[in-house]
C-alpha positions as CSV (number, residue, x, y, z in Angstrom):
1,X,-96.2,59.8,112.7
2,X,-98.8,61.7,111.5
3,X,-101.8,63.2,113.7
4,X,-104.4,65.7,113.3
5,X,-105.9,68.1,115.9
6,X,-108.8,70.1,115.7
7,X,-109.4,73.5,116.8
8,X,-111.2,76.5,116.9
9,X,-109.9,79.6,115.6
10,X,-110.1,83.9,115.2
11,X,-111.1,86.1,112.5
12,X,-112.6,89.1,111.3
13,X,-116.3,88.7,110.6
14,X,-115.4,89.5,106.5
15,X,-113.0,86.4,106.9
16,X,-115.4,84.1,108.6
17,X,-117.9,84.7,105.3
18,X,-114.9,84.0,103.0
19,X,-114.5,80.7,104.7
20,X,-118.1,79.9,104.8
21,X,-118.0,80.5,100.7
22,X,-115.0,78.3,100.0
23,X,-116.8,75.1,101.7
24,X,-119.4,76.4,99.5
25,X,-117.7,76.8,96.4
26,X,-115.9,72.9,97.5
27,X,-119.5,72.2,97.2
28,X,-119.7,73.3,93.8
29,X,-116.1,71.5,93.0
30,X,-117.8,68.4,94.1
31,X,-121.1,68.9,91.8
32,X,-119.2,69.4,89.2
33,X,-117.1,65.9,89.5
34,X,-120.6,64.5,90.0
35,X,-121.6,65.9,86.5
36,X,-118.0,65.5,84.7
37,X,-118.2,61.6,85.5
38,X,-121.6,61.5,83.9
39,X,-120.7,62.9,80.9
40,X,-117.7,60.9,80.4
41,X,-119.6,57.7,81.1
42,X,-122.2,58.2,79.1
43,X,-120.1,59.3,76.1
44,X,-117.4,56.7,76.7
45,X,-119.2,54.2,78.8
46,X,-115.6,54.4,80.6
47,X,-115.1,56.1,84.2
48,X,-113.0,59.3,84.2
49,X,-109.6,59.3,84.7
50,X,-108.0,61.4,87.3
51,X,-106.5,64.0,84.8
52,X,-109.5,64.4,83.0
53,X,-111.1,65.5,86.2
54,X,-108.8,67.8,87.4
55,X,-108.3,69.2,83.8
56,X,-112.6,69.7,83.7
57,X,-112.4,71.7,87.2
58,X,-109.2,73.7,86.6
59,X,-109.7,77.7,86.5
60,X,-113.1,77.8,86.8
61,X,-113.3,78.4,90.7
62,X,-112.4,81.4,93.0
63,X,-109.6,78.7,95.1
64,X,-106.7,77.5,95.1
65,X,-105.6,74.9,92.8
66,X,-105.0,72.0,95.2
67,X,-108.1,72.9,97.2
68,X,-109.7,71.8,94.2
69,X,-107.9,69.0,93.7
70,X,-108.8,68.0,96.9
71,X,-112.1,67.5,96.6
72,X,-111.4,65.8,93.1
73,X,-109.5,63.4,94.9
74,X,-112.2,62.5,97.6
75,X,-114.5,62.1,94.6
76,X,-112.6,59.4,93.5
77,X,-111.5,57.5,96.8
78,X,-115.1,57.7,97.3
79,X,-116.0,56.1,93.7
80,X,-113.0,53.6,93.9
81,X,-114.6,52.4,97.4
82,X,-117.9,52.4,96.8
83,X,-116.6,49.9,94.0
84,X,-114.4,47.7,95.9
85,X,-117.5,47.3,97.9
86,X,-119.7,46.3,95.3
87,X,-117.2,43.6,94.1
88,X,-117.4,42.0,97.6
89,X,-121.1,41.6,96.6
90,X,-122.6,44.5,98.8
91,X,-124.8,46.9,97.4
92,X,-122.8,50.1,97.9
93,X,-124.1,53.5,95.3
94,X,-121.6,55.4,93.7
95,X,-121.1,58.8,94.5
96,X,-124.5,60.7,93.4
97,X,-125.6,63.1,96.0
98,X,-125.3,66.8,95.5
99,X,-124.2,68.9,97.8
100,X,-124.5,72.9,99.1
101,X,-121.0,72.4,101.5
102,X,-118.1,70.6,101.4
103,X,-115.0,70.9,103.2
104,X,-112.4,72.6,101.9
105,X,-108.4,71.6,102.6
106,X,-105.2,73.5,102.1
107,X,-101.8,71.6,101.8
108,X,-98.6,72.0,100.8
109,X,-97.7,75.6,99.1
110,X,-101.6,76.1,100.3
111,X,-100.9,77.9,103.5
112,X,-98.2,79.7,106.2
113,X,-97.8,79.5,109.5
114,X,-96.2,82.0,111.8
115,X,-95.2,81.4,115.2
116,X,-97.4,83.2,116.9
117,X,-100.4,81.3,115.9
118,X,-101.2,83.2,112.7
119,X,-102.6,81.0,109.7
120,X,-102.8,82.4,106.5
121,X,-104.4,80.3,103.7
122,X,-103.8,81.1,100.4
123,X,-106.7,81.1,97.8
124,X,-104.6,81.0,94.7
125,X,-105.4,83.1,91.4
126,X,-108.9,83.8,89.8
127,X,-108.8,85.6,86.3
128,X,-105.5,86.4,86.2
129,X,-105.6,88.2,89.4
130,X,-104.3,87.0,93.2
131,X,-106.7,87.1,95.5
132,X,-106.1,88.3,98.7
133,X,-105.4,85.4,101.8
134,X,-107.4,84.7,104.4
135,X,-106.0,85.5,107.9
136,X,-106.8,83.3,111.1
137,X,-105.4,83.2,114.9
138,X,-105.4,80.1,116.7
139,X,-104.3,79.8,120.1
140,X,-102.1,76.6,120.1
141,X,-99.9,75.3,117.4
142,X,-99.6,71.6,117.3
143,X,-95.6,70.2,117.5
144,X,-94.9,69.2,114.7
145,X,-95.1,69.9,111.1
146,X,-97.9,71.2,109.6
147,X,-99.1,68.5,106.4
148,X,-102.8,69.7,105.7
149,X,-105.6,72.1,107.0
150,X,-108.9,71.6,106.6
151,X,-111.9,73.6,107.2
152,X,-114.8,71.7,109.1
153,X,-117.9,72.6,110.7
154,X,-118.6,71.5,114.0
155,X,-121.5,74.0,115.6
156,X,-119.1,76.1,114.2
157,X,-116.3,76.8,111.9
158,X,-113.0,74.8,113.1
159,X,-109.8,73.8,111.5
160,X,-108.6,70.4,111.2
161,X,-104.5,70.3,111.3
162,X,-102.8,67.3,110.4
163,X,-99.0,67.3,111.1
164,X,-95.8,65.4,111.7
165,X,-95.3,64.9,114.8
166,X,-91.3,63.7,114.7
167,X,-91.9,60.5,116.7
168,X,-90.7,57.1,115.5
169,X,-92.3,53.6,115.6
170,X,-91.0,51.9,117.8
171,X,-89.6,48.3,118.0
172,X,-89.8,46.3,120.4
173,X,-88.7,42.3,120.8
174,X,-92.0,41.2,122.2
175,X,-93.3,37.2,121.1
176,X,-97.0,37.1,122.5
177,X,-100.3,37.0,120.2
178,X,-103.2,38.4,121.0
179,X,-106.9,37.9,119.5
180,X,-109.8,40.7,119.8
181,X,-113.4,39.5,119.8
182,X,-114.9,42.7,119.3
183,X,-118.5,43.1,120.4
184,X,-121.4,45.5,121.1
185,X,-121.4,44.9,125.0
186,X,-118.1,44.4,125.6
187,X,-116.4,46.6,123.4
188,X,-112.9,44.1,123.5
189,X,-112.7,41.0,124.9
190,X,-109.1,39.4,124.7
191,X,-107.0,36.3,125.0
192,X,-102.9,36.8,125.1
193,X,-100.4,34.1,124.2
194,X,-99.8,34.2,127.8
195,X,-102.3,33.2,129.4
196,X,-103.8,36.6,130.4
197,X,-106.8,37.7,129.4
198,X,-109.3,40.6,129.5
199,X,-112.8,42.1,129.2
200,X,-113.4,46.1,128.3
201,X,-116.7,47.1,128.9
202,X,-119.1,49.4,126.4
203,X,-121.6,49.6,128.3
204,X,-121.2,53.6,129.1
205,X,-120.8,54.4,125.1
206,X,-124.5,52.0,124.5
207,X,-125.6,54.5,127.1
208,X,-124.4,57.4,125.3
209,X,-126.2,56.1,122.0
210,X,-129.4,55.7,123.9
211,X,-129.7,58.8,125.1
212,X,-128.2,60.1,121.9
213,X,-131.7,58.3,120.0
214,X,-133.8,59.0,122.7
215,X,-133.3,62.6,122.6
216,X,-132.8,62.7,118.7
217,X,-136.5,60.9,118.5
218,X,-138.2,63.5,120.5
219,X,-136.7,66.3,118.9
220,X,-137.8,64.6,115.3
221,X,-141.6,64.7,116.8
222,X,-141.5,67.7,117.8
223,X,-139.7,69.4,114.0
224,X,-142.4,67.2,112.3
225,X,-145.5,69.2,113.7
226,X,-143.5,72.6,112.9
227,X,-143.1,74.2,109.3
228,X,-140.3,73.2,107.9
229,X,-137.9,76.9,108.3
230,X,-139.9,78.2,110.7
231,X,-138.6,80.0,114.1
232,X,-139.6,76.9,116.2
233,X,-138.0,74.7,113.6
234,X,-134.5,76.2,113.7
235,X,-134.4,76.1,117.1
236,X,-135.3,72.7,117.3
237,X,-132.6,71.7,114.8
238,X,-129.9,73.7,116.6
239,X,-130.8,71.6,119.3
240,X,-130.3,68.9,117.4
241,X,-127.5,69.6,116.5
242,X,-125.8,70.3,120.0
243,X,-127.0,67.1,121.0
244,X,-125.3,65.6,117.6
245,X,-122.0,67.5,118.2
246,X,-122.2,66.7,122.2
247,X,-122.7,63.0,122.1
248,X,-119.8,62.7,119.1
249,X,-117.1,63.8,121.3
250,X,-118.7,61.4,124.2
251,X,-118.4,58.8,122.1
252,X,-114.5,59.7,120.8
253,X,-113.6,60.4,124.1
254,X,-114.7,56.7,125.2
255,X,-113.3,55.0,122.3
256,X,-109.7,56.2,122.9
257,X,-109.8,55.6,126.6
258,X,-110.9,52.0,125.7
259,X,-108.6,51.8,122.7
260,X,-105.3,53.0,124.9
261,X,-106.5,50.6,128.3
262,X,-106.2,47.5,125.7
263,X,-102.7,49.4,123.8
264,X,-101.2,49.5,127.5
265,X,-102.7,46.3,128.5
266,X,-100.3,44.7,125.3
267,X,-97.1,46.2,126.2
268,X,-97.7,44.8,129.6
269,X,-98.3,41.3,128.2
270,X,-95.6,41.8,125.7
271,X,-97.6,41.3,122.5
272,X,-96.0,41.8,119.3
273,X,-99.3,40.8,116.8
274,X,-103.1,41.4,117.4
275,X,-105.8,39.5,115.6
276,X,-108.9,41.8,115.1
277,X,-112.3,39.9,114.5
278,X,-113.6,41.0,110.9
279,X,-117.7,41.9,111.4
280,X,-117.9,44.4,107.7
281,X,-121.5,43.6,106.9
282,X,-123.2,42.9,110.5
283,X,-124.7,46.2,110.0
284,X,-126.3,45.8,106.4
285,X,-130.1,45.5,106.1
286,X,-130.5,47.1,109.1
287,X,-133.0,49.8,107.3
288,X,-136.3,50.1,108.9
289,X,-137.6,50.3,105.5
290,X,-136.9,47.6,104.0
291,X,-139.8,44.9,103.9
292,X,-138.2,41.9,104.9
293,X,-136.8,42.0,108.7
294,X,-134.5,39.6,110.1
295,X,-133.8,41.1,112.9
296,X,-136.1,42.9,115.6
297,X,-135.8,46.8,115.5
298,X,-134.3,47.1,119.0
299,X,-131.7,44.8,117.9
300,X,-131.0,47.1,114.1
301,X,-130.5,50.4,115.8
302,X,-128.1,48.6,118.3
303,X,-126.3,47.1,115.2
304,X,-126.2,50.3,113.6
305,X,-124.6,52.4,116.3
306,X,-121.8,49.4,117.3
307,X,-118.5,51.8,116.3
308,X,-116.6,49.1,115.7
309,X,-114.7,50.4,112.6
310,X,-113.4,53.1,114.3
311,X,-112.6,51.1,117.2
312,X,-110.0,49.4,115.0
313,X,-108.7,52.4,113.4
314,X,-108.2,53.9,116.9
315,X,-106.0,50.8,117.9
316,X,-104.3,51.0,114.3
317,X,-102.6,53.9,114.8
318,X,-102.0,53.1,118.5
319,X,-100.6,49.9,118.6
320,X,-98.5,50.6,115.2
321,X,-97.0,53.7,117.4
322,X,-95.6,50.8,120.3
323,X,-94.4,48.5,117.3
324,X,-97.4,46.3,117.6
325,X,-99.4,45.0,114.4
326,X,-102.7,44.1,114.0
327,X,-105.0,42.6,110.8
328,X,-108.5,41.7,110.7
329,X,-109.1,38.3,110.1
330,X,-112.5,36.0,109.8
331,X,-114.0,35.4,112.8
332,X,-116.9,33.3,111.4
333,X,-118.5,30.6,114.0
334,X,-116.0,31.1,116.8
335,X,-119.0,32.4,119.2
336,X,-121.3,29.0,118.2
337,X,-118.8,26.4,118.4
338,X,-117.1,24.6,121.4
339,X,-113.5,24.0,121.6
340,X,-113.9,20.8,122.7
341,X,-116.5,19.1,120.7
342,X,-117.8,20.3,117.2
343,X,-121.0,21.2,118.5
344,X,-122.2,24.7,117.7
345,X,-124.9,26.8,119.3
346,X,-126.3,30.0,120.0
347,X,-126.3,31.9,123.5
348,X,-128.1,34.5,125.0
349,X,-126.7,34.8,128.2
350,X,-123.3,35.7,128.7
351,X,-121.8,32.1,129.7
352,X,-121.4,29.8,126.7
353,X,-121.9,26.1,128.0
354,X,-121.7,22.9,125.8
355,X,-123.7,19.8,126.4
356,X,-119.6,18.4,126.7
357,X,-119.3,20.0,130.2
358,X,-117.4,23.1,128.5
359,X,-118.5,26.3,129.9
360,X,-116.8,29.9,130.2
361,X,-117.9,34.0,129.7
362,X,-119.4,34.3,126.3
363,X,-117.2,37.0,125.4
364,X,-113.6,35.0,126.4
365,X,-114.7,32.0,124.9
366,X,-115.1,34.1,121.4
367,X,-111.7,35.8,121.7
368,X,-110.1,32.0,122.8
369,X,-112.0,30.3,119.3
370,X,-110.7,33.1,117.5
371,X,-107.3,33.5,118.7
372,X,-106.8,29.2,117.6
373,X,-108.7,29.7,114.2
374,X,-106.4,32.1,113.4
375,X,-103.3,31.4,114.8
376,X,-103.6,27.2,114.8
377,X,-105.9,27.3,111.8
378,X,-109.0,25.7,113.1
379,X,-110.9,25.8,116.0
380,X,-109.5,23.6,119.1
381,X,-108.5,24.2,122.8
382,X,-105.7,26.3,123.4
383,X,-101.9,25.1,124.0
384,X,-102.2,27.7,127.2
385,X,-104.6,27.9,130.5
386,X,-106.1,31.1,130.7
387,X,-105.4,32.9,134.0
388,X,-108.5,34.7,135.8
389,X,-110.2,37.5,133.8
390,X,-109.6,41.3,133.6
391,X,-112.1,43.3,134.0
392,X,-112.0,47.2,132.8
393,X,-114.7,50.1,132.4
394,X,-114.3,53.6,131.0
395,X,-114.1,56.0,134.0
């Protein structure tokens, strides 16, 4: 399988400017993608192919060839998304911005690795001449083989590896079903096939987003009374910056211990397939510009940090690993409507009841709807009794 670590690294202070230039020169890569495209369309009135825009960025920059063509190619998965998106009806732009960075990545022929923790990334020819590689130390190779590396910035100059790690998906002979309702509160509430059910809290990563705001707000005040490049301002937007970098890895560090409680929590229930409730779009119109609310402010910036997207790209990769799928499927009226009756309505405390004499926890109620809409095809009680709820919170 293939995972990617992140790390700091050593070099000499001539090396350390080279890198800083190539994420510059990426920059440049990606400006000119930006101005290729144009051309083309406005010529053609056709998008440009991807030969065309390797072939209009070939030679012309001081890296090597498949750095370029890496940033070609996120030009276009950025294009080809933002157009998926747009066919679903949302209002996604196409790649426009400019840009002074971008990272740059090495793969392939692209770099060596030595044993000892020496990484030397190759930057190809430039006017018929090699140019010399840069040299870096890192303290701890990852096990595995080494796919990609690419140079970030995070407070500083890291390296992201990704690389085989030899491991296998495993099979297993499990029969359950499981259902995620996924919410802001609860990050995962779940119903298994078995009866057993349970409830994840999120309430320490909303706490980390608060505090994240809170102290993002009052920095903001603060740059807005400074001139802009000014001593006082750079120190203010290094501190925001730490607090940027600081609450990021909060907030990863919560969302795998959450993701691997619920991944453990299936292999004891032996669940073979997990239904993930689709909620792509909650957070549109959530802009505090935009003239026509529906929705309170207080209840936008809570949309708007829910991480529920990565979430389910944190369980893809670790349920796959156990031999455990998982899809996203529609999850539309499964909070509103009782199993029992076709009533629907909204709640605002956490115990859904029904005029019917129905009544359980909000969140279990969701994942129960869901799991029969999408495993029975409508919404109705379940063929199972649910045993008493789970309860688990990030440590």
């Amino acid at each position: 399988m293939i995972r990617c670590m992140k790390t700091p690294f050593r070099a000499s202070k001539e090396t350390v400017d080279r890198l800083f230039q190539c994420n510059r020169i990426s920059g440049e890569v990606w400006n000119r993608c930006l101005e290729l495209a144009k051309e083309t369309h406005l010529k053609t009135g056709k998008w440009i192919t991807k030969s065309a825009l390797q072939k209009g960025t070939k030679g012309i920059f001081p890296l090597h060839s498949q750095s370029v063509q890496a940033v070609c190619h996120k030009y276009l998965f950025a294009r080809d998304a933002a157009r998926k998106a747009r066919k679903a009806g949302h209002k996604n732009k196409y790649p426009y911005k400019r840009k002074k960075h971008f990272n740059t990545k090495w793969a392939n022929n692209g770099f060596k690795v030595f044993e000892n923790g020496k990484i030397q990334l190759s930057m190809g020819d430039f006017e018929g001449k090699r140019q010399a590689p840069l040299i870096l130390w890192i303290k701890e190779l990852p096990e595995g083989e080494i796919k990609e590396i690419e140079l970030i910035f995070d407070r500083q100059l890291q390296l992201s590896i990704a690389y085989e790690d030899g491991q296998e998906v495993k099979e297993n002979t499990f029969l359950n079903r499981s259902a995620i309702d996924v919410g802001e509160v609860h990050t995962i509430a779940a119903v298994a096939e078995n009866g057993e059910n349970i409830i994840i809290t999120g309430r320490k990563i909303r706490s980390i987003h608060r505090l994240r705001n809170k102290k993002l707000a009052e920095l903001q005040r603060k740059m807005s009374k400074c001139t802009k490049g000014s001593k006082q301002w750079k120190k203010y937007n290094r501190a925001k910056r730490y607090v940027l970098s600081k609450s990021n890895r909060q907030l990863q560090d919560a969302l795998h211990k959450t993701t691997k409680q619920f991944a453990d929590w299936c292999m004891e229930n032996e669940v073979k397939e997990v239904a993930f409730g689709c909620v792509d779009g909650v957070q549109r119109n959530t802009s505090r510009r935009k003239k026509k609310r529906v929705r309170r402010r207080t209840t936008n910036q809570k949309l708007s940090n829910w991480s529920f997207g990565k979430v389910y790209a944190y369980l893809t990769y670790k349920l796959e690993a156990k031999g455990i799928s998982i899809d996203k499927y529609d999850e539309r009226f499964t909070t509103q409507q009782c199993p029992c009756c076709p009533k629907r309505r909204k709640v605002s405390s956490r115990i859904y009841t029904c005029t019917c004499g129905y009544s359980n926890h909000r969140d279990i109620h969701g994942a129960s709807n869901f799991f029969a809409k999408t495993f029975y095809g409508e919404i109705r009680a379940l063929d199972f009794s649910l045993k008493n709820t789970k309860y688990l919170r990030i440590a």
